[in-house]
C-alpha positions as CSV (number, residue, x, y, z in Angstrom):
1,X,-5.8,-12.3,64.4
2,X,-5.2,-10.0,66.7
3,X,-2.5,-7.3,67.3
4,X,-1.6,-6.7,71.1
5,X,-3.1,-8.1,73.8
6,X,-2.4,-6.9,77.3
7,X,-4.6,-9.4,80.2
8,X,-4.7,-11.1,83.3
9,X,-3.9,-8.2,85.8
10,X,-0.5,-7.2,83.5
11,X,1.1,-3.9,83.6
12,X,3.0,-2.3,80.4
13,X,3.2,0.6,78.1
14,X,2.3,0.2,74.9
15,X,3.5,3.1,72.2
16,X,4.9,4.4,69.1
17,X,3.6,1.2,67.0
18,X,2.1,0.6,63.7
19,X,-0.5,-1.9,63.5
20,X,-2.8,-2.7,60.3
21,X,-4.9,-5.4,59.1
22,X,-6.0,-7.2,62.2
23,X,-8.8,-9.5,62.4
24,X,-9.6,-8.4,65.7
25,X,-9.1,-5.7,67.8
26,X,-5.6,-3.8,66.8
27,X,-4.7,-3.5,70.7
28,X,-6.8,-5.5,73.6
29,X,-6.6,-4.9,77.5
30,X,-8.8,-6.8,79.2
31,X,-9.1,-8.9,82.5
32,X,-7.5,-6.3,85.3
33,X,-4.9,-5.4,82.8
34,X,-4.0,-1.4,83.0
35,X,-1.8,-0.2,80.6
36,X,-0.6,3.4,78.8
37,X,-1.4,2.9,75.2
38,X,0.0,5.9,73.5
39,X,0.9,7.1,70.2
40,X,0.1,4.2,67.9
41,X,-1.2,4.0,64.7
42,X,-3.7,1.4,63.9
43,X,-5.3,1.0,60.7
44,X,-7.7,-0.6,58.4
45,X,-9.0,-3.2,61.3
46,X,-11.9,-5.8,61.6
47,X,-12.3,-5.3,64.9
48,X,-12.5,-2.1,67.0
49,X,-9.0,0.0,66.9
50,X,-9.1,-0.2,70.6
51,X,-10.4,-2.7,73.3
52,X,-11.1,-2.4,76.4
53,X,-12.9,-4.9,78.6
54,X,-13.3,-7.0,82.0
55,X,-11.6,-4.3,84.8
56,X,-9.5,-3.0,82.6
57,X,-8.2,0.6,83.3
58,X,-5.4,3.0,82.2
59,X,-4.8,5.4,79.6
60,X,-5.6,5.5,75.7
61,X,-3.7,8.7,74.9
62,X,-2.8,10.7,71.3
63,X,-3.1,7.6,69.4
64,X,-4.3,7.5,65.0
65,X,-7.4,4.8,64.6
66,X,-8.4,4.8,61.0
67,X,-10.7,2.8,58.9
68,X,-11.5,-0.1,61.5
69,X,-14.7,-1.9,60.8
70,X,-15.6,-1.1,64.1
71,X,-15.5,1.4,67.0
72,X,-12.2,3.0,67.2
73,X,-11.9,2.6,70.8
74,X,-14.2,0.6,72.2
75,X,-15.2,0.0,76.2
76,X,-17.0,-2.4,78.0
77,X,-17.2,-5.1,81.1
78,X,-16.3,-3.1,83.7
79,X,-13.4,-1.3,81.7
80,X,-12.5,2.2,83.1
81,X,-10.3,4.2,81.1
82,X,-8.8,7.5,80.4
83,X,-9.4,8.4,76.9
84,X,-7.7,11.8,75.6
85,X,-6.2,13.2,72.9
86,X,-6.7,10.4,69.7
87,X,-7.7,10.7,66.5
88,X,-9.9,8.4,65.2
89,X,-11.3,8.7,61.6
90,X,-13.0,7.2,58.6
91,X,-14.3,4.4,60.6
92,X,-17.3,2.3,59.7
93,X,-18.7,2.1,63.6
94,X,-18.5,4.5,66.4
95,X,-15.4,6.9,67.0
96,X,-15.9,5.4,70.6
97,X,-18.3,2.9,72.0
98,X,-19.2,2.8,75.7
99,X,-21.6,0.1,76.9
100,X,-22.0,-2.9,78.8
101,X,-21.1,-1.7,81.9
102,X,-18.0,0.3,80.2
103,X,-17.0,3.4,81.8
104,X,-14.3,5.9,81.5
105,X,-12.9,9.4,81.1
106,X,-13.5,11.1,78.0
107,X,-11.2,13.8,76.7
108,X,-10.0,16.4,73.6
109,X,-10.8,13.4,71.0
110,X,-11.0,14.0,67.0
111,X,-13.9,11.9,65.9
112,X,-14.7,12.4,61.5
């Protein structure tokens, strides 16, 4: 369903991979999870390229989202990220979604 998930107050890096066809979200950090999730490429998801939700925090940096049914990055529940550098195209939903109490940094993103 799902590519990566990253929860429960865990720590990691997460780059350089190729994910495509998810029926979810292509990477997930949630629940007090912070991560570095750099230089992926995630393609033609269900779910949103990127999501981030319950306190989690970190960095979504210089990764490709393409064609994801919806929002290529994706923040809510308290999530508080530093999003630079990624670029997200041909998506059928947001380039990037903040709400439900999502917060974060915002930075140098491609959005078409």
């Amino acid at each position: 369903d799902g590519g990566i998930v990253v929860h429960n107050h865990a720590r990691g890096t997460i780059k350089g991979n190729t994910i495509s066809g998810n029926a979810k979200a292509g990477i997930t950090m949630c629940t007090g999870a912070k991560a570095l999730i750099a230089e992926n490429c995630i393609l033609s998801g269900k779910g949103s390229g990127i999501l981030c939700h319950s306190d989690a925090g970190g960095v979504v940096r210089a990764n490709r989202i393409s064609q994801t049914e919806k929002a290529g990055v994706e923040m809510r529940k308290r999530a508080a990220t530093h999003v630079l550098g990624n670029i997200i195209t041909a998506g059928l939903a947001q380039g990037i979604h903040v709400h439900t109490d999502g917060k974060g940094h915002f930075e140098c993103n491609q959005i078409s």
